[in-house]
N, C-alpha and C positions, 0 to 999 in steps of 0.2 A: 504494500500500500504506500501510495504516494502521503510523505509526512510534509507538510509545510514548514520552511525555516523558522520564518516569521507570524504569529497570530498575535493579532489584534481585538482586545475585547473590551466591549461595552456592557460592564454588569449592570443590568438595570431589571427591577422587579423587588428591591427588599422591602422599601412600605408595602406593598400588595402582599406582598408573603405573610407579613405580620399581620395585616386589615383581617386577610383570609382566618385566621386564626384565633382573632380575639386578641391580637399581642400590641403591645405596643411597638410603634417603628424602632425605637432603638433595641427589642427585639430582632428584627430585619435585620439593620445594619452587624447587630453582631452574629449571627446567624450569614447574614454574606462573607465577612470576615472569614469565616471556618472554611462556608465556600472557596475564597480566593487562597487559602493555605493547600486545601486540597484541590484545585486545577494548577496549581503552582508543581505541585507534587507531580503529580500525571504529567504536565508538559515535559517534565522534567524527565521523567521515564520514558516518554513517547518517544523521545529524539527530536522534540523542537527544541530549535536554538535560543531563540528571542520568543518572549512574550512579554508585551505590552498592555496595560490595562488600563481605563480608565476609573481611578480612585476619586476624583472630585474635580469638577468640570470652575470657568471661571463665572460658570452662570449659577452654581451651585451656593453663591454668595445671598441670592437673593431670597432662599428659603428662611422658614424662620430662626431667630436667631440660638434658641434653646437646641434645634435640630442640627445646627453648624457647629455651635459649638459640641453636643455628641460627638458629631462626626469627625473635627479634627480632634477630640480627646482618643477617642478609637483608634484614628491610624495612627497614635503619636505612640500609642501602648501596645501594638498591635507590631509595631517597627521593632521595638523594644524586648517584644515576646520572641518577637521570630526570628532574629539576626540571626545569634547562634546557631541556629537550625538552617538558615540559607545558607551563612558560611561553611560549615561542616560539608552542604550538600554541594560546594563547591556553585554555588549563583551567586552573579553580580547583580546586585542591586543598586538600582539609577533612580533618578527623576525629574524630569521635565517639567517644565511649570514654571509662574511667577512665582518665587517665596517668599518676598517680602512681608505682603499683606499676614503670615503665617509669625506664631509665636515666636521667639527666642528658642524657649525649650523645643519645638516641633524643629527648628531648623536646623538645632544642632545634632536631634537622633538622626537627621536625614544626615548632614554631612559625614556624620560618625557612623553612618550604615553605609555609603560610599565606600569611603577611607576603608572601611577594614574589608571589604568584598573586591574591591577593583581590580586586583591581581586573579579574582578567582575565573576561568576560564570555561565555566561548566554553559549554564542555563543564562541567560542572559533576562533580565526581570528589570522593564522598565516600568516605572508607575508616574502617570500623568497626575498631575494635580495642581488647581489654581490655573488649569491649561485648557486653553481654546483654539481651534483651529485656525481662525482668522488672528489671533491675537500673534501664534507662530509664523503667521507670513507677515504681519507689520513687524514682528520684532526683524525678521532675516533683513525685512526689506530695509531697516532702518539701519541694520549693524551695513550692511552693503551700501548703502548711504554715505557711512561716514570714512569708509576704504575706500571710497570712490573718491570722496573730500580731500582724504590725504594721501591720495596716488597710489595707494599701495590696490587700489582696480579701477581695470580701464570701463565707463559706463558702456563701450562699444563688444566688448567682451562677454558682457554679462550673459547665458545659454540657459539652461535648463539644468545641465551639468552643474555651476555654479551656484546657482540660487538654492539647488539641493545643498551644496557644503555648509551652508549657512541653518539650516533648518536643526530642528531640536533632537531630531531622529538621524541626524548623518552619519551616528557613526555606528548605524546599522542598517541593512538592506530595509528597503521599503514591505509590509506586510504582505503575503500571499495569501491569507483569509482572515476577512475581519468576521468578530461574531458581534451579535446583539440578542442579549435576552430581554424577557419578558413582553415580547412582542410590539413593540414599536417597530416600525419599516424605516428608519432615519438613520443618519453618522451625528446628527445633533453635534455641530462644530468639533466633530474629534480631531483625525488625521487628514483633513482637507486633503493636502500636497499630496500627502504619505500612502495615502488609499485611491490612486485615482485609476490603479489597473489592477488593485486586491479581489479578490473572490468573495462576496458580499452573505454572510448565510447568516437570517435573523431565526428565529426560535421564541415561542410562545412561552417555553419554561422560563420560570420565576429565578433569579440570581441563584438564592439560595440554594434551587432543586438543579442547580447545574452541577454535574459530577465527573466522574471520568469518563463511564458512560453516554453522557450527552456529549461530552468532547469528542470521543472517538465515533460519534454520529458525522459529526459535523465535518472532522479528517475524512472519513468516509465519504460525505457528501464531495469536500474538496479535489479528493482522487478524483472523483468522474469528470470533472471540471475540464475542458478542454481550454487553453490558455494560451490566446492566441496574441493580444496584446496589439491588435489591430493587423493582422498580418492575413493571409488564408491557411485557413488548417494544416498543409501541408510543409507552410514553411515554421510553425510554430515553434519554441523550444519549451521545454519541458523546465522553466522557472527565468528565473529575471536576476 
């Protein structure tokens, strides 16, 4: 079976999981939490190299503020829980994002979950947060802006190729399947750039009820995928 390098996912469904139940949503979100430890796991076993997830979008700002704050209390304990366990299993852990707007203490379990994983060469675990899709093209466009200003690029130069080096995912190949649960049909500003020739498979299961299981659904799905990248079938290659 054809395994994809790169997957890209949008967990979406933990309020609904918890509504369904009588729970409250920070119920959901730590019940997704377990979720994203165990597809972390499985990617890791499958042979994907990179996986990328979307933890907390920069639109995710505007929910209420009791539920924001959960949410960055979670993944700042949640980084803290798991280090150990990523490093041991040999993954790098990154992340993408504005962090500013993010505590003191949240910034520093991030750069200190960096620092000690970056040599590790295994599974590669990117986690977006505070991150929007448009906001990654104004940010490239702006740092390209200012190398244009001080010569070090020529504005005549600028390809496709380039505009890639600058993006927040450069220094890993672009996704080959992105997923979405809990049944929205949308990329809701995730990987604009990044997903503009991925293999799109959405899924009605709720975060939480996403398992390994449903993963190896969805590789499955991926396999039959003919992936032509604008080309005719015959001259396709079999990844990017």
């Amino acid at each position: 079976m054809t395994v994809p390098e790169h997957v890209a996912v949008i967990m979406d469904g933990n309020g609904r999981w918890a509504n369904a139940r009588g729970l409250p949503r920070a119920a959901g979100h730590r019940a997704g939490a377990r979720a994203a430890r165990a597809i972390v796991e499985s990617a890791r076993e499958t042979g994907i190299r990179v996986l990328t997830v979307f933890a907390f979008s920069s639109e995710n700002w505007q929910r209420p503020r009791a539920e924001v704050r959960l949410l960055l209390d979670l993944f700042r304990r949640t980084i803290q829980r798991e280090l150990g366990s990523l490093h041991d299993n040999n993954v790098r852990l990154s992340f993408i994002g504005e962090r500013d707007h993010f505590s003191a203490g949240l910034q520093r379990a991030m750069e200190t979950a960096e620092t000690r994983t970056r040599d590790n060469d295994g599974l590669d675990l990117v986690v977006a947060v505070d991150f929007g899709g448009r906001w990654d093209v104004v940010r490239a466009a702006r740092e390209m802006a200012r190398d244009c200003a001080a010569g070090r690029l020529d504005p005549d130069g600028i390809t496709e190729a380039v505009f890639g080096r600058y993006r927040s995912l450069a220094h890993v190949r672009e996704p080959d399947l992105f997923i979405r649960t809990g049944g929205e049909r949308r990329i809701s500003n995730f990987l604009l750039w990044d997903l503009a020739y991925s293999e799109l498979y959405f899924t009605d299961r709720l975060w939480p009820d996403f398992d390994r299981e449903a993963l190896e659904e969805a590789i499955d799905w991926y396999a039959r995928r003919e992936r032509r990248f604008g080309r005719l079938p015959e001259a396709a290659a079999p990844g990017r």
